[in-house]
DSSP file (Angstrom, degrees, kcal/mol; ACC not computed):
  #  RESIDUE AA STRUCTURE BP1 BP2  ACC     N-H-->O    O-->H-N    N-H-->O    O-->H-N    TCO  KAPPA ALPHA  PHI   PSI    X-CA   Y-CA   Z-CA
    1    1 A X    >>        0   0    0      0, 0.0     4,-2.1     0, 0.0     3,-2.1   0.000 360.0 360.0 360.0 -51.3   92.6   32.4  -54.0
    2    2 A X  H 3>  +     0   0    0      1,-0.4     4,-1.9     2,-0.2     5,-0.3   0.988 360.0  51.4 -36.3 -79.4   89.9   32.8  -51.3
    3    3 A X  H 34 S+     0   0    0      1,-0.2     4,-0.4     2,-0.2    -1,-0.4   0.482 104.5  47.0 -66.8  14.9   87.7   31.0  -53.5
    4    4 A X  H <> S+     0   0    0     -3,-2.1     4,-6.6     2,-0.2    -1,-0.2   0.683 113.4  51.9 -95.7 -45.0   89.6   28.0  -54.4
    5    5 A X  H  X S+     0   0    0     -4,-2.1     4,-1.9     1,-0.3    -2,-0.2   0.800 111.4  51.1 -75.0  -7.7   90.5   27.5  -50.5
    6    6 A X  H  X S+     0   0    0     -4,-1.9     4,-2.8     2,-0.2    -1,-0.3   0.953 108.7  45.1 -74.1 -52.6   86.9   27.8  -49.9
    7    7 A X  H  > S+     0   0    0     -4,-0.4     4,-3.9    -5,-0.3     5,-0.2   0.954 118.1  51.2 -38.9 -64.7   85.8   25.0  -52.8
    8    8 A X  H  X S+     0   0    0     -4,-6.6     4,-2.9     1,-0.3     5,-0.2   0.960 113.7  39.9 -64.6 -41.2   88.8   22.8  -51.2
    9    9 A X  H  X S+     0   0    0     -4,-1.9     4,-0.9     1,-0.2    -1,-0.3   0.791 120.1  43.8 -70.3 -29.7   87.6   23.1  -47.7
   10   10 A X  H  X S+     0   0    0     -4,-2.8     4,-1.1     2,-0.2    -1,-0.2   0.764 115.7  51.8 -65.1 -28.3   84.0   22.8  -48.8
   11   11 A X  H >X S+     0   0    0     -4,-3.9     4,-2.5     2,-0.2     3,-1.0   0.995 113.3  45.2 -58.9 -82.7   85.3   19.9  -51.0
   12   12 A X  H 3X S+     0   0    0     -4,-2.9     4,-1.9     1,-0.3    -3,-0.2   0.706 112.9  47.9 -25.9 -54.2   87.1   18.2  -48.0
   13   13 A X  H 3X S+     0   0    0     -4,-0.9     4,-3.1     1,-0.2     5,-0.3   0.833 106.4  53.6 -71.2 -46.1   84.5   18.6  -45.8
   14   14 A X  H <X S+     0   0    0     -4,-1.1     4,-1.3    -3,-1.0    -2,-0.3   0.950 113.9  47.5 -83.8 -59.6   81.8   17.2  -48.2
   15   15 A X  H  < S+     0   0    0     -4,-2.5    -1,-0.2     1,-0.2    -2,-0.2   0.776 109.8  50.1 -80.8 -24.8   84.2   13.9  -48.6
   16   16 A X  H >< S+     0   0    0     -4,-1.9     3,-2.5     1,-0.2    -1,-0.2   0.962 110.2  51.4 -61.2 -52.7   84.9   13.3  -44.8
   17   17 A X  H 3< S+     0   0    0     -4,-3.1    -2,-0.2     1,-0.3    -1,-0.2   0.954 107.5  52.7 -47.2 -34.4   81.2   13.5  -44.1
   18   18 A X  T 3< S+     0   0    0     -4,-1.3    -1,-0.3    -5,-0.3    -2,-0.1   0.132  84.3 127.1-110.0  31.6   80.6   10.8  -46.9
   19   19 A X    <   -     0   0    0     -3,-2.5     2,-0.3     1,-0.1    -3,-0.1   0.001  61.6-120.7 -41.5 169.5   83.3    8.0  -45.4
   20   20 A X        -     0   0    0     26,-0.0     2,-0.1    -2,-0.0    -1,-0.1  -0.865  28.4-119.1-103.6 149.8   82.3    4.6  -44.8
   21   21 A X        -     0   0    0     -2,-0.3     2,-0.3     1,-0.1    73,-0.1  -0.456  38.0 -98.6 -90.0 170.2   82.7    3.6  -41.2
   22   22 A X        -     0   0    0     73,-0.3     2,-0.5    71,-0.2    -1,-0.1  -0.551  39.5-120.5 -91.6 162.1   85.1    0.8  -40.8
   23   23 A X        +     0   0    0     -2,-0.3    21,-0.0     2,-0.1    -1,-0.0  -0.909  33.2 178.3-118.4 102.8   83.2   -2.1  -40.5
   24   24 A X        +     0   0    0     -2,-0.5    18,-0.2    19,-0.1    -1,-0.1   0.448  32.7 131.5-110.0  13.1   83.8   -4.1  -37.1
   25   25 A X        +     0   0    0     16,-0.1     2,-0.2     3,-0.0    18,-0.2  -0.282  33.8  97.7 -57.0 161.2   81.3   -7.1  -37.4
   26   26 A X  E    S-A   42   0A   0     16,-1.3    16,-1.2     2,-0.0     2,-0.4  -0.879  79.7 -80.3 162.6-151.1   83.1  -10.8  -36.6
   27   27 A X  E     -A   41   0A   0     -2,-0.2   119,-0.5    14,-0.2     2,-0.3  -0.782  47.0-155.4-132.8 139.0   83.3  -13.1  -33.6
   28   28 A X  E     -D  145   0B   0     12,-0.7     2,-0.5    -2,-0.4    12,-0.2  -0.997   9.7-163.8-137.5 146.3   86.0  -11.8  -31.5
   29   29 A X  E     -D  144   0B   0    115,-1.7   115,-2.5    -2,-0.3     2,-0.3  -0.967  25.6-126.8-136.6 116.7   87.8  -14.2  -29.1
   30   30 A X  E     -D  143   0B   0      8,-3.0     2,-1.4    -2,-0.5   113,-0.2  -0.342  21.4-127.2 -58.0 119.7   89.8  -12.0  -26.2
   31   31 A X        +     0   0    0    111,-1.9     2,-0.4    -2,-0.3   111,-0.2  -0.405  55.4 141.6 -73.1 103.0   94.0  -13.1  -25.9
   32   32 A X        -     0   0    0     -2,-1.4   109,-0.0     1,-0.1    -2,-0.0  -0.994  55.4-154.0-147.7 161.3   94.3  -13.8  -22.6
   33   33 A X        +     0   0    0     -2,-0.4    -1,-0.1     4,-0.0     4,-0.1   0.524  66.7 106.2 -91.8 -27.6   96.0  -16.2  -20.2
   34   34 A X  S    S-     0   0    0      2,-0.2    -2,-0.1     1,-0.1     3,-0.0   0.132  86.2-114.6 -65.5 162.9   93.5  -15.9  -17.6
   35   35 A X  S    S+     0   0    0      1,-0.2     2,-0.9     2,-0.0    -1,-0.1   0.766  97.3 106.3 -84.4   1.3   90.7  -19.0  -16.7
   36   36 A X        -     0   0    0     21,-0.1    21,-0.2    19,-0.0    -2,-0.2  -0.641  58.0-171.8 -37.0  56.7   88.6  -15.9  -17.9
   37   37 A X  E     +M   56   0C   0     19,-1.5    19,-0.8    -2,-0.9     2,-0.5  -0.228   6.7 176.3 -75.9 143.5   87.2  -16.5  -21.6
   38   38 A X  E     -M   55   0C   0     -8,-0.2    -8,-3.0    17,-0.2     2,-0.3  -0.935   2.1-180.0-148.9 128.0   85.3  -13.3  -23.4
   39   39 A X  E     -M   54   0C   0     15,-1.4    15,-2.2    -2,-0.5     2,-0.4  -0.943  14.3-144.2-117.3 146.4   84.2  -13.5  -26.7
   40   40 A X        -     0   0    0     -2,-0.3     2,-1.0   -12,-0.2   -12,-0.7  -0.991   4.2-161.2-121.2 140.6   82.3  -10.5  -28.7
   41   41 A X  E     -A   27   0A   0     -2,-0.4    11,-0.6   -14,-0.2     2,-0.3  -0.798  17.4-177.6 -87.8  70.6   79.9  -11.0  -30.9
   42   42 A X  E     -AB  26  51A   0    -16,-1.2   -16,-1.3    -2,-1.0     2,-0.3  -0.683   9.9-177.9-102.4 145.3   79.8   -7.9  -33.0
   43   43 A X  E     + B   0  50A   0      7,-1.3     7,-2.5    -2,-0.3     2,-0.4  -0.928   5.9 179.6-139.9 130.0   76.9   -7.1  -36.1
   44   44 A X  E     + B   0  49A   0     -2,-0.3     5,-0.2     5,-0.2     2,-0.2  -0.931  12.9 166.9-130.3 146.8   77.4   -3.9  -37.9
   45   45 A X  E >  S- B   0  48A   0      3,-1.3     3,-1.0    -2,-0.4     2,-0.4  -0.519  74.0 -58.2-172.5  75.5   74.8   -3.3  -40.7
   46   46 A X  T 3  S-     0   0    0      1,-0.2    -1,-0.3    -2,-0.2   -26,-0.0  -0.595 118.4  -9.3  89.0-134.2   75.6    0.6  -41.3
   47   47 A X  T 3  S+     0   0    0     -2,-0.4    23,-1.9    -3,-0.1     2,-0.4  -0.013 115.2  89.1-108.9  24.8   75.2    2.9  -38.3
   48   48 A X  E <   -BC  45  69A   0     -3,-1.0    -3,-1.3    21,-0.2     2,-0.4  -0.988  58.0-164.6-113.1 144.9   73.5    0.2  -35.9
   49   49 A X  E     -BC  44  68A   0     19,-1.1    19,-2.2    -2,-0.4     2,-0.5  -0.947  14.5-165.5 -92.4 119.8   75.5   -2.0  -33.8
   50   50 A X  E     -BC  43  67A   0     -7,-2.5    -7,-1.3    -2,-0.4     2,-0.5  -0.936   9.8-176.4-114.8 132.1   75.0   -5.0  -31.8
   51   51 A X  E     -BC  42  66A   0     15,-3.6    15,-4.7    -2,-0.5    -9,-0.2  -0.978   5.1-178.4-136.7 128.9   77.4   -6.3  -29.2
   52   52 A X        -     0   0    0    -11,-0.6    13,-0.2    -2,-0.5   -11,-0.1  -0.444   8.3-162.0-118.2  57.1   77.1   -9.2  -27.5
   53   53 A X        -     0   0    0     11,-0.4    11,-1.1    10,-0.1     2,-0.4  -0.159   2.0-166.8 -47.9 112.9   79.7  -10.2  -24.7
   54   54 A X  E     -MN  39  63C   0    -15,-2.2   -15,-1.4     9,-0.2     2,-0.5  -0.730   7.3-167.5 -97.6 125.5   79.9  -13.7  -23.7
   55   55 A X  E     -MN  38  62C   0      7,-2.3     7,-2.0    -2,-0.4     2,-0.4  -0.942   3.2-159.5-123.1 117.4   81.9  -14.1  -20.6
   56   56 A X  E     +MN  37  61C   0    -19,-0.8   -19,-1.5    -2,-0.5     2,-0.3  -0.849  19.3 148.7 -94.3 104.9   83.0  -17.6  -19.4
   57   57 A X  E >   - N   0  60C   0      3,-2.0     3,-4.0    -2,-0.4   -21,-0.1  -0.875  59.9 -83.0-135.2 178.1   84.1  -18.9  -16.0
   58   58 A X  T 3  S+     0   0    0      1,-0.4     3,-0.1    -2,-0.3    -1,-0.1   0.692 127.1  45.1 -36.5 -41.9   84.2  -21.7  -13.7
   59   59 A X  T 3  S-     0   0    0      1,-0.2    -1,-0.4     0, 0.0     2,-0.3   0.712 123.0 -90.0 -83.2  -4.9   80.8  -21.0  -12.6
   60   60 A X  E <   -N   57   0C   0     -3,-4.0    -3,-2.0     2,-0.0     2,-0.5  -0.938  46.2 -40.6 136.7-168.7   79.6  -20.5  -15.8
   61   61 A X  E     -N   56   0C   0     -2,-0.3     2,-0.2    -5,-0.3    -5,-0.2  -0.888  40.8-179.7-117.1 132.6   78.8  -18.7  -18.9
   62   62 A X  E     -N   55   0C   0     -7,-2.0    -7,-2.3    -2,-0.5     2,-0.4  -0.688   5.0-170.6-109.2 163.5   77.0  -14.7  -19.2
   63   63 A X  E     -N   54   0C   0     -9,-0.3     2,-0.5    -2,-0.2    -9,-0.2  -0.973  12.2-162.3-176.6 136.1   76.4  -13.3  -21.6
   64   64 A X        -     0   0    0    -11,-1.1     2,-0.5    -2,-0.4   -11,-0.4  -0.895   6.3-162.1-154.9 106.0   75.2   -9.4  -22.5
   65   65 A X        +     0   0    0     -2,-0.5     2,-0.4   -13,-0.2   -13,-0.2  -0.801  18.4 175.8-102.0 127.3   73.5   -8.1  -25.9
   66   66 A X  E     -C   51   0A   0    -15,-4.7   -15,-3.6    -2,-0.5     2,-0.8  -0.982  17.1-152.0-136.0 156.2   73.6   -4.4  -26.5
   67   67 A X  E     -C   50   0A   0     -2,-0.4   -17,-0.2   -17,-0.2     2,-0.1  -0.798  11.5-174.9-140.4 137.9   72.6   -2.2  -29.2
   68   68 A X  E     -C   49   0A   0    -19,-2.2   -19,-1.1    -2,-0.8     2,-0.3  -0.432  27.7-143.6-107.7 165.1   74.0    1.2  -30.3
   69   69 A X  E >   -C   48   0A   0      4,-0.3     3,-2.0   -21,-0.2     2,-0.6  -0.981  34.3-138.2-130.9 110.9   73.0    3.8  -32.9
   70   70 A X  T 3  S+     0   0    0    -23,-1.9    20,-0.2    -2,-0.3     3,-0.1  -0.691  96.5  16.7 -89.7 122.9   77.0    5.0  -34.0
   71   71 A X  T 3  S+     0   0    0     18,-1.4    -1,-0.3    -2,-0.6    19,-0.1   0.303 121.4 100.5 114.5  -3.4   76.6    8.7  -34.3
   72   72 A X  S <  S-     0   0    0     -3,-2.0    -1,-0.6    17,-0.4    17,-0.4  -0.417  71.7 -45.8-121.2-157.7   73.3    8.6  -32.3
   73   73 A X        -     0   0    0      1,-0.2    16,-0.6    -2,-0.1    -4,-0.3   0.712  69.3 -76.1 -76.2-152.6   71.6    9.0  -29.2
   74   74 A X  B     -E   88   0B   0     14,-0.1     2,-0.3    -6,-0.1    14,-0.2  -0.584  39.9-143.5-102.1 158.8   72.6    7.9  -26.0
   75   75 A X        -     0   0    0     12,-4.9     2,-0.4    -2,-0.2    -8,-0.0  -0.611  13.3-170.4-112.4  83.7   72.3    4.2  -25.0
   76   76 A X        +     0   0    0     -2,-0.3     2,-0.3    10,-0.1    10,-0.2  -0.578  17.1 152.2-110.8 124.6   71.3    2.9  -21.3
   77   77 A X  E     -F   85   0B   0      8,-0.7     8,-0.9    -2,-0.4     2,-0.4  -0.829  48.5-108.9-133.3 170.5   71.4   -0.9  -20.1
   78   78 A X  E     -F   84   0B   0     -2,-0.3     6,-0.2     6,-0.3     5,-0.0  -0.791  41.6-130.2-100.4 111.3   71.9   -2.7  -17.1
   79   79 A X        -     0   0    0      4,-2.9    -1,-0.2    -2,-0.4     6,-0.1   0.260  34.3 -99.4 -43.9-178.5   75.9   -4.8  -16.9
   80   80 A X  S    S+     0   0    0      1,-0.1    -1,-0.1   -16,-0.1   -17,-0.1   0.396 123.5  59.9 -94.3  -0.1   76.5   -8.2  -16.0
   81   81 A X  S    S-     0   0    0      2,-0.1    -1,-0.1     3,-0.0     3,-0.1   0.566 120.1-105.4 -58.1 -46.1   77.4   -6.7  -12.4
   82   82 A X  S    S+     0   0    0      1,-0.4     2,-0.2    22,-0.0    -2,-0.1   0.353  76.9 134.6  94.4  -7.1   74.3   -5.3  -12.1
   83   83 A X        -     0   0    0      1,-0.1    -4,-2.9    21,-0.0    -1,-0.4  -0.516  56.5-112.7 -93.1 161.6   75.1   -1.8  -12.7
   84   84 A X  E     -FG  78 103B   0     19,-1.0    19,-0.8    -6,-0.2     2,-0.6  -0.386  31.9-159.4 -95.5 168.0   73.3    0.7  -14.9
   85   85 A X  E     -FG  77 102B   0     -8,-0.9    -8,-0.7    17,-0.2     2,-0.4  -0.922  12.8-173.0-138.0 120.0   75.3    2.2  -18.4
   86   86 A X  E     + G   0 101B   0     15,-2.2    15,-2.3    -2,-0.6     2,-0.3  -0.982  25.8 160.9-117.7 133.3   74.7    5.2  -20.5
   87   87 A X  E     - G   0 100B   0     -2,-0.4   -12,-4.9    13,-0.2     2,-0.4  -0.998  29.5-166.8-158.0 159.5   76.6    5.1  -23.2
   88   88 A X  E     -EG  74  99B   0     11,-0.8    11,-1.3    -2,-0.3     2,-0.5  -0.940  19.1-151.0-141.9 151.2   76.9    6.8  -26.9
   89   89 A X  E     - G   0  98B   0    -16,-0.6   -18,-1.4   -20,-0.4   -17,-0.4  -0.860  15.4-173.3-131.2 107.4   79.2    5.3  -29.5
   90   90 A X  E     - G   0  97B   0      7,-1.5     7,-1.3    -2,-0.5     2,-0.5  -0.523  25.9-124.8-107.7 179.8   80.9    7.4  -32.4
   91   91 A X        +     0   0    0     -2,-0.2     5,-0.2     5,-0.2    -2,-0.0  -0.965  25.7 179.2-125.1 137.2   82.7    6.8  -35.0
   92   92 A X        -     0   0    0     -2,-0.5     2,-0.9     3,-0.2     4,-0.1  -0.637  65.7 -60.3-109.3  60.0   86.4    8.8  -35.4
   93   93 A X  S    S-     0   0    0      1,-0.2   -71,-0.2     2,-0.1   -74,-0.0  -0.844 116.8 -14.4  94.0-104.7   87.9    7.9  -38.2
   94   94 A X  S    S+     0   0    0     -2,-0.9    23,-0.3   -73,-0.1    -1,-0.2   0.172 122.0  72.1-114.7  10.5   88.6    4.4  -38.4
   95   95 A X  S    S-     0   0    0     21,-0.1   -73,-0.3    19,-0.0     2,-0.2  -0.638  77.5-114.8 -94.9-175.3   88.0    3.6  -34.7
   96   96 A X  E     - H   0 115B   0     19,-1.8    19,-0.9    -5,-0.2     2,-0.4  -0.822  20.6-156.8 -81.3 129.7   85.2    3.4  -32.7
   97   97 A X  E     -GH  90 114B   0     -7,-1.3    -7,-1.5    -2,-0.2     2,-0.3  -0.987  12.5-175.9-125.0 113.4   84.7    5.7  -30.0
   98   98 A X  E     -G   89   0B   0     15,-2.8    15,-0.4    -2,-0.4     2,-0.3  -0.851   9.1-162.7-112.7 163.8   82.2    4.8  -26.6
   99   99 A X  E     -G   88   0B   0    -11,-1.3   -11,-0.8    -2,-0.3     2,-0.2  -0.762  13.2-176.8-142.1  92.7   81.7    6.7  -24.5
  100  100 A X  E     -GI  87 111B   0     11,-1.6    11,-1.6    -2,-0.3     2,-0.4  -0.518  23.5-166.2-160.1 129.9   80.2    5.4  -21.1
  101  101 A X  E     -GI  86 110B   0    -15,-2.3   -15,-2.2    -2,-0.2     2,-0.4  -0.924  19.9-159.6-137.9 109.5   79.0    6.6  -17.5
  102  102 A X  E     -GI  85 109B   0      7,-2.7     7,-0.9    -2,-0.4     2,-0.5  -0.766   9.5-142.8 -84.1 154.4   78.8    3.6  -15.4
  103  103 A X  E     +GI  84 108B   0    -19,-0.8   -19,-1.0    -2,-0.4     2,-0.3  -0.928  35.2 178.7 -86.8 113.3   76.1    4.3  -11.9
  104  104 A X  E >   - I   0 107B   0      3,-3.4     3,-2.4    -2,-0.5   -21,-0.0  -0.956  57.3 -35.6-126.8 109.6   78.2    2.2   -9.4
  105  105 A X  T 3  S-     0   0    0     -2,-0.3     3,-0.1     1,-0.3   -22,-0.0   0.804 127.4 -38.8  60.5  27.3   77.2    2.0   -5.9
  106  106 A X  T 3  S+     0   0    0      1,-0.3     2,-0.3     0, 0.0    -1,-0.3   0.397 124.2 100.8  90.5  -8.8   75.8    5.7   -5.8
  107  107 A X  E <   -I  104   0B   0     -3,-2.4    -3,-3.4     2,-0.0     2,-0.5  -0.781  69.7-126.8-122.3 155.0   78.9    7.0   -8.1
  108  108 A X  E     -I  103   0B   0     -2,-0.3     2,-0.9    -5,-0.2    -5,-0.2  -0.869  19.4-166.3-128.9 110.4   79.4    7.8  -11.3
  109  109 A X  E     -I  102   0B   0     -7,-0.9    -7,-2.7    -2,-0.5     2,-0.2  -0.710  11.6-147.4 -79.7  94.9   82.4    6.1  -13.2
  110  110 A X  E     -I  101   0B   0     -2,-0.9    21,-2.7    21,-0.4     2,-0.3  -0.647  17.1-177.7 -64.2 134.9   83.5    7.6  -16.7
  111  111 A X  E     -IJ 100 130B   0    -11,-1.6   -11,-1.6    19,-0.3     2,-0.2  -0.940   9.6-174.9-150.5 127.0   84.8    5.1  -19.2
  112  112 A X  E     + J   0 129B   0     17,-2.9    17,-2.0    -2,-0.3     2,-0.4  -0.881  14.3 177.8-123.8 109.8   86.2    6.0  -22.8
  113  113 A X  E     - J   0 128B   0    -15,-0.4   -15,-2.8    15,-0.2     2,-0.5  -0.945  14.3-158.5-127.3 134.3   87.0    3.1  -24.8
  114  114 A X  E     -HJ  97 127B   0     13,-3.3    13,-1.4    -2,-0.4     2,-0.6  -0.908   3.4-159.1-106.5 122.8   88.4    2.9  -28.6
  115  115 A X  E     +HJ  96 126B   0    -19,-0.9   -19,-1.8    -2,-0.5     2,-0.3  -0.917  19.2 175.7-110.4 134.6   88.0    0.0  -30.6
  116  116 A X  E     - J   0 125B   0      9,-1.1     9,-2.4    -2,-0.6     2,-0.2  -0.761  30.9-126.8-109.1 167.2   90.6   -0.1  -33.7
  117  117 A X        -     0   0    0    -23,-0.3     2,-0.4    -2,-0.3     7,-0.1  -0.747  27.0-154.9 -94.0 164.9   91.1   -2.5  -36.0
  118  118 A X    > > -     0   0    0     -2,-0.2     3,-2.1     5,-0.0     2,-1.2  -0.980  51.8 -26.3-143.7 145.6   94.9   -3.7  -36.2
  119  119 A X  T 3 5S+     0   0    0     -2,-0.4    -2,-0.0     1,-0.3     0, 0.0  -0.425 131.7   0.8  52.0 -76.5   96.7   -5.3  -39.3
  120  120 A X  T 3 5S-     0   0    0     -2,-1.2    -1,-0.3     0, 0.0    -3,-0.0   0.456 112.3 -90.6-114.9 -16.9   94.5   -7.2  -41.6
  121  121 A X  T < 5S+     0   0    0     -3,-2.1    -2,-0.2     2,-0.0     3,-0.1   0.380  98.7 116.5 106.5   2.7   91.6   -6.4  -39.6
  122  122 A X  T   5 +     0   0    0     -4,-0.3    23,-0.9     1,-0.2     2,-0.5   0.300  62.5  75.1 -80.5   6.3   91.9   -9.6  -37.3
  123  123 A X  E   < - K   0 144B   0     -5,-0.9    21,-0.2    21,-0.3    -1,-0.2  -0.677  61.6-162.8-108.5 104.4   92.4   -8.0  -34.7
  124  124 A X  E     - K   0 143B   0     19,-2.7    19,-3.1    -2,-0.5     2,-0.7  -0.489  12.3-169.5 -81.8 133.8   90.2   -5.7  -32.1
  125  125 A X  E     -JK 116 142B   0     -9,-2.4    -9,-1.1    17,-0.2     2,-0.5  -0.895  11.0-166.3-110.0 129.4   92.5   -3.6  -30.1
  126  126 A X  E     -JK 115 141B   0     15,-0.9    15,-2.5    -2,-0.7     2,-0.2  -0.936   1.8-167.3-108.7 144.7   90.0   -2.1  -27.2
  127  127 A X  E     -J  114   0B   0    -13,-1.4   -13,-3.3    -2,-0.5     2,-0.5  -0.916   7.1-172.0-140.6 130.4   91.5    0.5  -25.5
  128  128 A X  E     -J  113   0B   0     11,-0.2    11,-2.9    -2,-0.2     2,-0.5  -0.923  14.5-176.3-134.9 135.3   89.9    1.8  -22.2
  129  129 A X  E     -JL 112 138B   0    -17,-2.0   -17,-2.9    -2,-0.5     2,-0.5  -0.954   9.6-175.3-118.3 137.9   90.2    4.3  -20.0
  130  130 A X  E     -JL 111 137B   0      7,-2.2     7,-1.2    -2,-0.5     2,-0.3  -0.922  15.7-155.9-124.6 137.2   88.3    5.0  -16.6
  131  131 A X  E     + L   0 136B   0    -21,-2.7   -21,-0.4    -2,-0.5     2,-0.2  -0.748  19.2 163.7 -81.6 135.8   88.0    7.5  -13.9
  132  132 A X  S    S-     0   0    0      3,-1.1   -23,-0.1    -2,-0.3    -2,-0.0  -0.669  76.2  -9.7-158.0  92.2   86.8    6.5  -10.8
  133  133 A X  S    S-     0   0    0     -2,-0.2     3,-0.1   -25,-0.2    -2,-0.0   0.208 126.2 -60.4 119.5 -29.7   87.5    9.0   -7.9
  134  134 A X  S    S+     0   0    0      1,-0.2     2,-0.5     0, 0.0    -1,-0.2   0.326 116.6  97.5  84.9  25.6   89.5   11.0   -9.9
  135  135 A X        -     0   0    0      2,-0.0    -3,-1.1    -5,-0.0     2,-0.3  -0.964  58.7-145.1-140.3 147.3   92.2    8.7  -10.8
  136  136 A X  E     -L  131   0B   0     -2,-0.5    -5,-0.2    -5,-0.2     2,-0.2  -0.674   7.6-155.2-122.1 157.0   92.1    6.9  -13.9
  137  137 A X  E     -L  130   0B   0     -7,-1.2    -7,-2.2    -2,-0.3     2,-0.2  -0.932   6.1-157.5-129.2  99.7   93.2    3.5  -15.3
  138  138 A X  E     +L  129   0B   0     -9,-0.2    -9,-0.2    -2,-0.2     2,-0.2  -0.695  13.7 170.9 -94.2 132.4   94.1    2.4  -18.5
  139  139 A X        -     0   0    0    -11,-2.9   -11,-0.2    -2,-0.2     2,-0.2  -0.675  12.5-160.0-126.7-165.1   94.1   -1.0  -20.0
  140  140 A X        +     0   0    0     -2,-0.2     2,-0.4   -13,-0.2   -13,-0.2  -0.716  14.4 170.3-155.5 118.9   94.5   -2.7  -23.5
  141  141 A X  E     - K   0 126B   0    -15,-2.5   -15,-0.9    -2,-0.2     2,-0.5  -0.960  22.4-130.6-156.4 131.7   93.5   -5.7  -24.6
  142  142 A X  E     - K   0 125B   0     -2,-0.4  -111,-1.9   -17,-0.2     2,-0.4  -0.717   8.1-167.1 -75.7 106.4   93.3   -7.7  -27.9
  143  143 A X  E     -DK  30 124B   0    -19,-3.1   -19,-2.7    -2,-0.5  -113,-0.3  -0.951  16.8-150.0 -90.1  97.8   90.5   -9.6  -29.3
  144  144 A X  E     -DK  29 123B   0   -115,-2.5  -115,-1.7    -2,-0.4     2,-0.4  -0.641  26.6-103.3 -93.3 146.3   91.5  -11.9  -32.4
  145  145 A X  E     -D   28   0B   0    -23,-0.9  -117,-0.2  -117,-0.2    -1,-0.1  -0.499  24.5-168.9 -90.0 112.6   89.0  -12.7  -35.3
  146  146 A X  S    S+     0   0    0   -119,-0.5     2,-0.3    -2,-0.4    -1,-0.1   0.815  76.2  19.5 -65.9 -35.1   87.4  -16.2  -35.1
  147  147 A X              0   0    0   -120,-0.3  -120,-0.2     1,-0.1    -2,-0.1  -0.821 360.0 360.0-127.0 163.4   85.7  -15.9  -38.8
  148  148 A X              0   0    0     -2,-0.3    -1,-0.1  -122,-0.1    -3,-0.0   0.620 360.0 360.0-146.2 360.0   86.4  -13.7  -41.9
């Protein structure tokens, strides 16, 4: 008996390791109401990432390319604020997991954000939470798939 549960739990183990990540490339266009547009621009090709957030308002359009290693080291850029970012991105099943320490003003902001996919896959649901003081914020907000 000991050796069977050992075989299954080595069995198990052996078949988690050897998923496929979900696959989050598209064009993502954020549902909102606001005079705010955000689009992402996501490329997945295995366990590198590229994200590119396009932000549009009255004064104009911004725009921010980053690139992640999912399951690897840490990643550090500079926002569209101006602030600096370390951040490491894993993958948990069928999310995305980041994992994010913004440098704000002297302070340091923690940010956990999960992107799932939702229904057919045309939809990115981000959900983030941050600490900032010691009190945390939560938001959720929906991205719908321009291409497929």
């Amino acid at each position: 008996m000991r050796g069977l549960s050992a075989f299954i739990l080595l069995f198990l183990a052996s078949f988690v390791s050897g998923q496929s990540l979900t696959d989050f490339t598209g064009h993502w266009q954020e549902k909102t109401n606001s005079g705010m547009q955000r689009h992402l621009e996501v490329e997945q090709n295995g366990r590198n990432l590229r994200v590119k957030t396009v932000v549009t308002k009255s004064q104009g359009t911004r725009d921010l390319e980053v690139k992640y290693e999912i399951g690897g080291p840490e990643t550090t850029y500079t926002g569209l604020d101006g602030d600096q970012f370390r951040s490491s991105v894993r993958s948990d099943g069928k999310t995305l997991v980041f994992d994010t320490i913004e440098h704000e003003a002297g302070s340091d902001i923690s940010q956990k954000t999960v992107w799932t996919l939702l229904g057919d896959g045309d939809v990115l649901q981000v959900d983030r939470t941050i600490t900032k003081s010691g009190k945390t914020s939560h938001s959720l907000t929906a991205y719908v798939r321009l291409n497929h």
